[in-house]
C-alpha positions as CSV (number, residue, x, y, z in Angstrom):
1,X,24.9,25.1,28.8
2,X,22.6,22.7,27.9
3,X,21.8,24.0,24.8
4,X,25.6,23.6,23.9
5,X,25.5,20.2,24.8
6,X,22.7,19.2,22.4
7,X,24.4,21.7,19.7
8,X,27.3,19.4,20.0
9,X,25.7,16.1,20.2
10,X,23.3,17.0,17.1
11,X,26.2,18.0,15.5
12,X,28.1,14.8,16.1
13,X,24.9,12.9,14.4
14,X,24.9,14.8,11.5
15,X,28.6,14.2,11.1
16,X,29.1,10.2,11.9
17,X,25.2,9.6,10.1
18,X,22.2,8.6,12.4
19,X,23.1,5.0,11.8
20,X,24.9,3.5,14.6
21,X,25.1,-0.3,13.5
22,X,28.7,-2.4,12.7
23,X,31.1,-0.7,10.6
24,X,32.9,-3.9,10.2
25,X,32.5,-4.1,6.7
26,X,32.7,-0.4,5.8
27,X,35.3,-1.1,3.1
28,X,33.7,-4.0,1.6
29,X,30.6,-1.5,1.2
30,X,33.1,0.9,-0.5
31,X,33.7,-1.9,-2.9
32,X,30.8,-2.7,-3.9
33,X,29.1,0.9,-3.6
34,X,26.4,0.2,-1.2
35,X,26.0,2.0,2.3
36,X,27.1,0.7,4.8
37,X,23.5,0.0,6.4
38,X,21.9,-1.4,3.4
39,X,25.3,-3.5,3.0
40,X,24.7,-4.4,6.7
41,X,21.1,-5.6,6.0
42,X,21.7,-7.5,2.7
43,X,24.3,-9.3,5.4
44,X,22.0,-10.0,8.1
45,X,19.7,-11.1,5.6
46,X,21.8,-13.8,4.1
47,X,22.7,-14.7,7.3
48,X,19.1,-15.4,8.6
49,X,18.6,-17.1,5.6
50,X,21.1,-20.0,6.3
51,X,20.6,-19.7,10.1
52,X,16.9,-20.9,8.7
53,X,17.8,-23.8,7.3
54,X,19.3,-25.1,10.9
55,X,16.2,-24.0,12.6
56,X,14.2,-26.0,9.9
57,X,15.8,-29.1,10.2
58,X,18.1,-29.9,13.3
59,X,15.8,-27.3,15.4
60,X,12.8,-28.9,13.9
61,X,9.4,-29.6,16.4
62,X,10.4,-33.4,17.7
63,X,13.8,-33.1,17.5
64,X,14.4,-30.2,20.1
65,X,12.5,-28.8,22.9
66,X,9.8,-25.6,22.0
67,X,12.1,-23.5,24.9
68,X,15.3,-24.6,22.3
69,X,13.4,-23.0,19.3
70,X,12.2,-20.1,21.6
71,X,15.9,-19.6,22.7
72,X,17.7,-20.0,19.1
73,X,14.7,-17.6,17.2
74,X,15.7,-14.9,20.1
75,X,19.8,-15.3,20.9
76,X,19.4,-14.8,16.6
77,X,17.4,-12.0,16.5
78,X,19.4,-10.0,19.2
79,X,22.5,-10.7,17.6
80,X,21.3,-9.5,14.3
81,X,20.0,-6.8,15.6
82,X,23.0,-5.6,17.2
83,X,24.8,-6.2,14.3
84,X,22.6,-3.9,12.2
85,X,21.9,-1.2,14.6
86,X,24.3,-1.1,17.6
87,X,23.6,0.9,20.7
88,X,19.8,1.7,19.0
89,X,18.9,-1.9,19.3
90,X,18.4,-1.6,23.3
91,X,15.0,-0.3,21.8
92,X,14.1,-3.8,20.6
93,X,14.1,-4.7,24.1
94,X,12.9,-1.8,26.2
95,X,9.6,-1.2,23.9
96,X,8.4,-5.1,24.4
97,X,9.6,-4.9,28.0
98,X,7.5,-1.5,29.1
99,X,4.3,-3.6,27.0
100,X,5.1,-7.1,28.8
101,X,4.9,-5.1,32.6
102,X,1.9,-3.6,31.2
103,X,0.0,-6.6,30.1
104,X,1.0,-8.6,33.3
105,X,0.0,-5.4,35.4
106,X,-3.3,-4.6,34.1
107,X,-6.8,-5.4,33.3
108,X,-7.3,-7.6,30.7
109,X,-10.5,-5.4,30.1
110,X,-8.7,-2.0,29.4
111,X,-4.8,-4.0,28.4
112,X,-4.9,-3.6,24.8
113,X,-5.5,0.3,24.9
114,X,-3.0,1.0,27.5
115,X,-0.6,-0.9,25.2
116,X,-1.6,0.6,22.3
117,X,-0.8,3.6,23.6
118,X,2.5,3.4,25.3
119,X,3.7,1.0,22.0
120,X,2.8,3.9,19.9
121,X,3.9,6.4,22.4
122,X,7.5,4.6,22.4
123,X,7.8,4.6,18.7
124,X,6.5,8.3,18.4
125,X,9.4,9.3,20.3
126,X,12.0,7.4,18.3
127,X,10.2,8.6,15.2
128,X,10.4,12.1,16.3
129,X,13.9,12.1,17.6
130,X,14.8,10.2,13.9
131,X,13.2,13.9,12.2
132,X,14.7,16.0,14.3
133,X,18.6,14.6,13.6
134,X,18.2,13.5,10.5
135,X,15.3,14.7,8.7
136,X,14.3,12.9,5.1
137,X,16.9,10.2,5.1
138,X,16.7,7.0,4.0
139,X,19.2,5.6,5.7
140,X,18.2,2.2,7.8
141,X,17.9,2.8,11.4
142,X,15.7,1.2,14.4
143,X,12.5,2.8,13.4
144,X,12.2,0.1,10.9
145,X,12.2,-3.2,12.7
146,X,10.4,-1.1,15.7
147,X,7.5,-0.4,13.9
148,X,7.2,-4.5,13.7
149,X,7.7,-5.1,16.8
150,X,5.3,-2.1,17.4
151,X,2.2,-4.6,15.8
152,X,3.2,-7.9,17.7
153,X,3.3,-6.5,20.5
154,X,-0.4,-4.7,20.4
155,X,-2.0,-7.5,18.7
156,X,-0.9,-9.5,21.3
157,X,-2.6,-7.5,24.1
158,X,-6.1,-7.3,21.9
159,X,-5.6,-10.9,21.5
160,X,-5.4,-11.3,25.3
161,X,-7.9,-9.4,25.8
162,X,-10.4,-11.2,23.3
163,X,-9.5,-14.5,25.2
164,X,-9.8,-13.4,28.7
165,X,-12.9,-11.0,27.9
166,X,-14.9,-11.8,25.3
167,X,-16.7,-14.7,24.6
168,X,-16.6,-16.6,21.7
169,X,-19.4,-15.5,19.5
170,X,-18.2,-12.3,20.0
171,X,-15.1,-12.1,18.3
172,X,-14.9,-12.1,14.5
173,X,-13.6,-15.6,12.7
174,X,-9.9,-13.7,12.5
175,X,-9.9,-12.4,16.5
176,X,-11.5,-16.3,17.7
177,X,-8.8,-17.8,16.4
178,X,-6.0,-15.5,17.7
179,X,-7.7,-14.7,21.1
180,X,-5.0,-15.8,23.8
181,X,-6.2,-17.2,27.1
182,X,-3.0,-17.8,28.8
183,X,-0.4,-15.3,29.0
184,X,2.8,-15.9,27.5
185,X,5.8,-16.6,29.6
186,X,8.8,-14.1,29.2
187,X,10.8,-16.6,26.8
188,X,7.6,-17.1,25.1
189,X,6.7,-13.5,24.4
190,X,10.3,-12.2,23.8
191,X,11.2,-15.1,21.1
192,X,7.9,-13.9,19.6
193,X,8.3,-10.4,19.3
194,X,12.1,-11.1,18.4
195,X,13.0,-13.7,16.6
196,X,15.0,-13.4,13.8
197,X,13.2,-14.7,10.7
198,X,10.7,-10.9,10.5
199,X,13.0,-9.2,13.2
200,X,14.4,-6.9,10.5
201,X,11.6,-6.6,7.6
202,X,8.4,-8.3,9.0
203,X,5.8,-9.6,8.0
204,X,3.6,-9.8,10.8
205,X,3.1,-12.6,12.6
206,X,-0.1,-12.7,14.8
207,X,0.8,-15.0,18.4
208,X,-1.1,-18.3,18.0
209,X,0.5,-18.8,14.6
210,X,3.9,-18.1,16.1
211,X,3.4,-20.9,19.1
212,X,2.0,-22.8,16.5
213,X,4.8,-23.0,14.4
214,X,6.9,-23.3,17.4
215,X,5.3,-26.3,19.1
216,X,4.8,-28.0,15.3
217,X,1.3,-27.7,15.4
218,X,-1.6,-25.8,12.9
219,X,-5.1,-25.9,13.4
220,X,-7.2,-28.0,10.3
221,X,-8.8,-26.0,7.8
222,X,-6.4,-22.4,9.0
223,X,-6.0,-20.4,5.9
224,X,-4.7,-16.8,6.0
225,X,-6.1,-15.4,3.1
226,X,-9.5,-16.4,4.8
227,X,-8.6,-14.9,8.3
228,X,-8.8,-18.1,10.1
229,X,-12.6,-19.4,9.4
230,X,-11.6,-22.1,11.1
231,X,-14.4,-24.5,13.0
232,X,-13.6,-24.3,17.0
233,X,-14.3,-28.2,17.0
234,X,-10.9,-29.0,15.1
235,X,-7.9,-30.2,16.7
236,X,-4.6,-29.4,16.4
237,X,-2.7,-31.7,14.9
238,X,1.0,-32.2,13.7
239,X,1.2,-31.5,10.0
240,X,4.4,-32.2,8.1
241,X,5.3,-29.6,5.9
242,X,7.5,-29.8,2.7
243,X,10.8,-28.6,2.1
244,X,10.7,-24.9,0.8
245,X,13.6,-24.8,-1.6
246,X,11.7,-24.1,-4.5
247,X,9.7,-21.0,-3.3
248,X,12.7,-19.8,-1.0
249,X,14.6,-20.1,-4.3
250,X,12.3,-18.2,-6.8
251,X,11.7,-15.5,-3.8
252,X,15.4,-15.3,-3.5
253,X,15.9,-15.1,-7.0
254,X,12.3,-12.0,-7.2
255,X,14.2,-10.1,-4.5
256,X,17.7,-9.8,-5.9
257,X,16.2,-9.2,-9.4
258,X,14.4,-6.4,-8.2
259,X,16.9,-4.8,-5.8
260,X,18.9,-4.5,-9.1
261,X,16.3,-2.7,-10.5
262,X,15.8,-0.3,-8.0
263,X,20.3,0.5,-8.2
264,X,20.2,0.7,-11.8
265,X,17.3,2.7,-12.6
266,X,16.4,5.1,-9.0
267,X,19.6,7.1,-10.2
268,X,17.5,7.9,-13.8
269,X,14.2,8.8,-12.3
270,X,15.4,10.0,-8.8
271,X,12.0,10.9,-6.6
272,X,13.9,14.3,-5.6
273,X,13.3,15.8,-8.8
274,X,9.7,16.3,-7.8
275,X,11.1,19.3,-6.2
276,X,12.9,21.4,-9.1
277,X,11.0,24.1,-11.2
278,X,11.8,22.0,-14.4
279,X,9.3,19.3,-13.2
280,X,7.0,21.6,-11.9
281,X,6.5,23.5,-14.8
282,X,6.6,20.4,-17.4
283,X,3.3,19.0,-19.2
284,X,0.7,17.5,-16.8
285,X,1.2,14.2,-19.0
286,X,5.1,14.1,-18.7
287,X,4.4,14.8,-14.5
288,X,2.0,11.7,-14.5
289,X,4.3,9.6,-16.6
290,X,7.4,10.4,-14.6
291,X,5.3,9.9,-10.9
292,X,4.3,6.7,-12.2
293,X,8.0,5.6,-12.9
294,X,9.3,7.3,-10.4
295,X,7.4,5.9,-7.7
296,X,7.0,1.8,-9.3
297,X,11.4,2.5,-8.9
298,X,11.0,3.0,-5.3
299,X,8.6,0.0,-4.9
300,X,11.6,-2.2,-5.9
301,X,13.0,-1.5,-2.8
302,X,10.0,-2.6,-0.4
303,X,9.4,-5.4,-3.2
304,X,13.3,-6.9,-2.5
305,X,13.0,-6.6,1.3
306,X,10.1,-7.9,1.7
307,X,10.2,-11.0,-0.9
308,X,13.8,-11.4,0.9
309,X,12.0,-11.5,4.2
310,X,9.3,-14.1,3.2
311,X,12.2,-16.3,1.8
312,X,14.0,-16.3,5.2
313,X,10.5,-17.3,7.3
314,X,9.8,-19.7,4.3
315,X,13.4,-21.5,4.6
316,X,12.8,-21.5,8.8
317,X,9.4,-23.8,7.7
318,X,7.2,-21.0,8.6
319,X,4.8,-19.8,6.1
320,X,3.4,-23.5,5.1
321,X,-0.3,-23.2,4.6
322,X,-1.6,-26.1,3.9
323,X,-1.8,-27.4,-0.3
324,X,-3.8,-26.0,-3.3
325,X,-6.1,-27.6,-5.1
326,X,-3.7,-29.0,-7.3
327,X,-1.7,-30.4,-4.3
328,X,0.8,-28.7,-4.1
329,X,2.4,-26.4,-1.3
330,X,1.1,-23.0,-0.5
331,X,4.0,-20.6,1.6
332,X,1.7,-17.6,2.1
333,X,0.0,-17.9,5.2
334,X,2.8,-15.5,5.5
335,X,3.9,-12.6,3.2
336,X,3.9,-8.7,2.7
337,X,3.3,-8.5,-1.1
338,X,2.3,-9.7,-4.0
339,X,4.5,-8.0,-6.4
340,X,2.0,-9.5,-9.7
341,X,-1.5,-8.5,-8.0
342,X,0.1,-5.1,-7.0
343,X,1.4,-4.3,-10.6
344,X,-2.1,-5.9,-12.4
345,X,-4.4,-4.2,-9.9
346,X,-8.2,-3.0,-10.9
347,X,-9.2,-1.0,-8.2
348,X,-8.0,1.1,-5.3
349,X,-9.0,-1.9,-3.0
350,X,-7.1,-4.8,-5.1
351,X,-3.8,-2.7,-4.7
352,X,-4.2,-2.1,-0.7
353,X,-4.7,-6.1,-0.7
354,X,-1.7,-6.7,-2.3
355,X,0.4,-4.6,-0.4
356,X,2.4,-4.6,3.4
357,X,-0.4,-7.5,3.6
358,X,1.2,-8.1,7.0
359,X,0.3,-4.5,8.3
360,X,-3.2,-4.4,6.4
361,X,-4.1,-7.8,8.9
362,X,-2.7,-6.2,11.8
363,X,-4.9,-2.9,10.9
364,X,-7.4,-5.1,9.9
365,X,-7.7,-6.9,13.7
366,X,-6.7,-4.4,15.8
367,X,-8.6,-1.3,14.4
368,X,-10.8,-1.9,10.7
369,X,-13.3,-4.6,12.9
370,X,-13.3,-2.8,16.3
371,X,-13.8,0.8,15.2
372,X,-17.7,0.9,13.9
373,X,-19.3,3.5,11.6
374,X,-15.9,5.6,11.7
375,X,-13.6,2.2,11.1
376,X,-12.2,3.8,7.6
377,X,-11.2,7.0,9.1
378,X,-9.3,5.1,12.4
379,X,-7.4,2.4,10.4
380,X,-5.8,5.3,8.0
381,X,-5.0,7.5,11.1
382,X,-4.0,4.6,13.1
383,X,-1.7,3.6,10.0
384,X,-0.5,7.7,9.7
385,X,0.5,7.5,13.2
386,X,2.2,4.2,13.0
387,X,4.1,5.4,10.0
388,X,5.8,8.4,11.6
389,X,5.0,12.0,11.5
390,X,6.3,13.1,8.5
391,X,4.2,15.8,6.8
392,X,3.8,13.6,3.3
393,X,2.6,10.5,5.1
394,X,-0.3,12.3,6.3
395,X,-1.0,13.9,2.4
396,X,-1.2,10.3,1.3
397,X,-3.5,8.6,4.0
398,X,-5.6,12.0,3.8
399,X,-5.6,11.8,-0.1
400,X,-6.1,7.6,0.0
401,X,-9.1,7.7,2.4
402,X,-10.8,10.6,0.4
403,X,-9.8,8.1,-2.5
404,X,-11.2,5.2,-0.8
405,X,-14.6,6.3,-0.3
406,X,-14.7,7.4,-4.1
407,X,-13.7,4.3,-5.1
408,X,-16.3,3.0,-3.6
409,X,-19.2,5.3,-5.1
410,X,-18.1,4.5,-8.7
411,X,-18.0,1.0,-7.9
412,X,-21.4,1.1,-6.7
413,X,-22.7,3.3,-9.2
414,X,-20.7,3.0,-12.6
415,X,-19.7,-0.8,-12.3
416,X,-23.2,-2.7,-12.7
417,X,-23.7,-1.1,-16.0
418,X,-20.8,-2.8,-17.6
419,X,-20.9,-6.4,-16.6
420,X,-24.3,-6.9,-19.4
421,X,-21.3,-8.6,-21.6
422,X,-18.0,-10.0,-21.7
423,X,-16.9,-7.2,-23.9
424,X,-18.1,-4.3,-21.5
425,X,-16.5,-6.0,-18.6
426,X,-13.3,-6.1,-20.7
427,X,-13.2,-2.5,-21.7
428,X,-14.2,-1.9,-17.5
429,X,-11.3,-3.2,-16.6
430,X,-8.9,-1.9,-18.5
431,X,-10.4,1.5,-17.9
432,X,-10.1,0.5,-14.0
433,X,-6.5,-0.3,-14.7
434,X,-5.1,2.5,-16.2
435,X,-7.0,4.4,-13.5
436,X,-5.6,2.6,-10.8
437,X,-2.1,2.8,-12.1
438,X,-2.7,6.8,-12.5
439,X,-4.2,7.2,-9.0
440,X,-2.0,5.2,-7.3
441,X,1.1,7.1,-8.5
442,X,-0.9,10.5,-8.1
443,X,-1.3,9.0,-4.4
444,X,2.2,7.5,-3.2
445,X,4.4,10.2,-4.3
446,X,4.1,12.3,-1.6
447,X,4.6,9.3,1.0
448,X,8.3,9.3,-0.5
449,X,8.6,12.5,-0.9
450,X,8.0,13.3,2.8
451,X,8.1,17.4,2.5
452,X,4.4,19.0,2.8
453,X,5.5,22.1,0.5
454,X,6.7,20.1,-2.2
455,X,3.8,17.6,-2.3
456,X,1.3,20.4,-2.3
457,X,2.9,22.5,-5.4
458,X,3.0,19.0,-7.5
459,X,-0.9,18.9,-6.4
460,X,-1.2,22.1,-7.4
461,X,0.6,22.1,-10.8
462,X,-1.7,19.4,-11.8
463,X,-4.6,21.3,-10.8
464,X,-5.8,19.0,-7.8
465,X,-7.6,16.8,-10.9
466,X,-7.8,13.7,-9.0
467,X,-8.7,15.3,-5.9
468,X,-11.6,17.1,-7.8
469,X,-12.8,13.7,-9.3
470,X,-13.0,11.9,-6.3
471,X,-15.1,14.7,-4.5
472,X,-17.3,15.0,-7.5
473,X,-18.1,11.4,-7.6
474,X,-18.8,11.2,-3.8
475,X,-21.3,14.2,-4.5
476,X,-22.5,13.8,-7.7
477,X,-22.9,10.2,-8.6
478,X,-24.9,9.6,-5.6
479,X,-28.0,12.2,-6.6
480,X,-27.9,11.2,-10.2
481,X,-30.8,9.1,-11.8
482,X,-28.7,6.4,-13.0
483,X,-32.0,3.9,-12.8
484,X,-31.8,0.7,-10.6
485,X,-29.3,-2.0,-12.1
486,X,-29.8,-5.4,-10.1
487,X,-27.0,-6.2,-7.7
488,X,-26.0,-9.2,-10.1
489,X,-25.5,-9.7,-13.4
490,X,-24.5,-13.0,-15.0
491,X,-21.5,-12.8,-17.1
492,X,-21.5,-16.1,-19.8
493,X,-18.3,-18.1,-19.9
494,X,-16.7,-20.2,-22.3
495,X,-17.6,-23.7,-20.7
496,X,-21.3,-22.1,-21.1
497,X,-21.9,-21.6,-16.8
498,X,-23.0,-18.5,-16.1
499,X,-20.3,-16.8,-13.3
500,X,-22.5,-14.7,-10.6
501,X,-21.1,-11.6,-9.6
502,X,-21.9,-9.4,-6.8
503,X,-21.5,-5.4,-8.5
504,X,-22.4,-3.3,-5.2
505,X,-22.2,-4.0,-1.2
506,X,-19.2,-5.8,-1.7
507,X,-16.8,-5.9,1.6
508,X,-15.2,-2.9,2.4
509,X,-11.5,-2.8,2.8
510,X,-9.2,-1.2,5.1
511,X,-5.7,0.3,4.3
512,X,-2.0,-0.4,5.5
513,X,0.2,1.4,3.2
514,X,4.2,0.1,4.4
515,X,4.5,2.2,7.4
516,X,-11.3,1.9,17.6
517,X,-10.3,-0.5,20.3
518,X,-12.7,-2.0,22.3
């Protein structure tokens, strides 16, 4: 009986689609050829992107309490939510809820693993029962903004349990200044983990910045991009922060541009045809060339959701970080990508930076600094796991970590001996360039593909080359007699100062590609 029952309600999935948001504008999606999720999300969108402005400006610090901004940011983000994903949206709540009881029940010693692992627990299940009803879609459904709510919600309890455990001196400059030492009321932690400027596409926003932005204040000196090296003696202080049309207008304009690209030109180099024997049996040259289109196509789509999403926090007055040297306005303390870096990458490292920058912080705090002589090895599994179980995820975070530690060995090795000139550092990085841009496609296509078989025959039709070169330079280079190269060689510019740069024992990275406690 009961296997007729789930026969029937599988069934009943398959048939009405595992998306279970409004249908309210179902025709209008007909019209204009979009699905009627993604039409639903370009909706929401817009609509947090006006809602913004309000929150900017009649909601601004001063004008309104901090409960009136908690309450808007939440009674948005629920609505939204339950716009976009109907009856699935009770998961918003109940995955923060089972973490809040957790961290107002437990230690503040042991907190952040017992919420890391019922958060990850939670979204394992939804990720599992998404596979098992409707295996390889793309269609949007709560997994998405679950697996951000997913890293507020566990950075929140490490941060607790930096500032209720650990002292100071301690932490690293990035955990001081997020460590929380008093626990967040419900409104507090709900409008955090809700809110609907990053409810539906992120980035990640670490607690003290949210309360921060909420009460009007920043500390002096923060600066993302430097993981909050921020003196303890500063104050906070109001700052006043300019009005974001211009950037919310060019991101706008970034994101639309390139969800065009992604309509007109995924139909011409669809990532299914990975699969067929045609592909398979082409030229090792044409499958390169066609992975690296293939897969830059399907980047258009994370590039327009997230630029989209940066625009909305941007037009809400969250983002400001500070001014340049120039004096003018920086919105990046912050954003997923950085579509230019991404694209004009040198190394393996440059491209991880560049990319789901929100989840490589989050990976960064929670797991890269805690983890210790393994810390590589965690932060991939812990981003596999994150990610969902699908059999191609775990091809690419295997493949990337083995391509990781290679990276690194040619770096060390091969790099020192090209920086004696201008024109040897030149020809290094375009020959790090084109390498990157061939790796990276040889290591991302599998991530969208999803299916294990599949992946594997393409790494077998081209002869597991890339694969074979990594392992040979993390066992050969190292025993080689390449001489001793000092660590620094000084490069001559053009205003006749010499630039200084380190060649080996340069900071490692960590990797969050877009999906050890203590």
């Amino acid at each position: 009986m009961m296997d007729k029952v789930h026969g029937v309600a599988a069934l009943k999935v398959r048939e009405q689609g595992f998306y279970d948001g409004s249908r309210a504008f179902e025709g209008f999606s007909d019209v204009v050829g979009l699905p009627v999720d993604q039409m639903n999300f370009v909706i929401g969108q817009f609509t947090a992107l006006v809602l913004a402005v309000l929150f900017r400006t009649t909601l601004r610090p001063g004008v309104v309490s901090p409960i009136a901004r908690h309450t808007f940011g939440l009674v948005v983000g629920l609505c939204l939510g339950y716009f976009c994903f109907g009856k699935q949206a009770v998961h918003l709540a109940g995955l923060p809820a089972v973490c809040y009881i957790v961290m107002r029940t437990q230690d503040p010693r042991i907190v952040q693993r017992v919420v890391l692992t019922v958060a990850l627990g939670y979204l394992s299940c939804i990720h599992f029962y998404r596979q098992m009803y409707d295996y390889g879609s793309y269609s949007l459904d709560i997994t998405g903004p679950l697996m951000v709510v997913t890293q507020k919600v566990i950075s929140l309890a490490y941060s607790i349990h930096d500032g209720f455990t650990r002292r100071e001196p301690e932490l690293t400059s990035l955990q001081r200044h997020q460590a929380v030492k008093i626990m967040p009321t419900t409104l507090e932690y709900f409008s955090y983990v809700l809110h609907f400027q990053a409810l539906m596409a992120g980035p990640v926003i670490f607690y003290r910045d949210y309360i921060d932005f909420i009460h009007g204040t920043k500390l002096n000196g923060t600066s993302f991009s430097g993981f909050y090296d921020v003196p303890s003696k500063h104050a906070a202080e109001i700052v006043l922060e300019p009005a974001p049309t211009q950037i919310v207008l060019k991101k706008v304009i970034a994101s639309l541009t390139c969800a065009i690209l992604f309509v007109v030109f995924i139909p011409i180099f669809p990532i299914q045809r990975l699969k067929e024997d045609e592909f398979l049996n082409s030229s090792t040259i044409y499958k390169i060339w066609y992975l690296m289109i293939a897969t830059m196509m399907v980047r258009f789509k994370y590039y327009y959701a997230w630029l989209f999403a940066d625009a909305v926090c941007n037009n809400s007055g969250l983002g400001f970080n500070g001014l340049d040297a120039e004096g003018k306005p920086r919105w990046d303390l912050f954003s997923n990508i950085d579509v230019v870096k991404f694209e004009t990458s040198l190394s393996l490292r440059e491209s991880i930076e560049a990319w789901n920058k929100g989840t490589n912080n989050w990976l960064r705090m929670v797991a890269y600094e805690r983890a210790g002589q393994y810390r590589t090895l965690f932060t991939y599994a812990l981003s596999a796991v994150w990610h969902g179980f699908y059999p191609g995820y775990y091809l690419t975070f295997a493949t990337g970590a083995l391509f990781t530690f290679a990276s690194r060995t040619v770096r060390r090795s091969i790099r020192p001996y090209f920086l004696g000139s201008r024109n040897m550092k030149l020809l290094y990085d375009v020959i790090t360039f084109i390498t990157t841009r061939l790796f990276m496609a040889y290591l991302t296509f599998s991530f969208v593909l999803l299916e294990f078989r599949p992946s594997v025959k393409i790494y077998l039709s081209m002869y597991l080359i890339p694969h074979l070169l990594s392992l040979a330079a993390l066992l050969v280079l190292p025993v080689l007699p390449l001489g001793h190269v000092h660590r620094k060689r000084e490069i001559p510019t053009t205003n006749g100062q010499n630039n200084s740069r380190p060649t080996v024992a340069e900071p490692e990275t960590h990797n969050g590609l877009s999906k050890k406690a203590d």
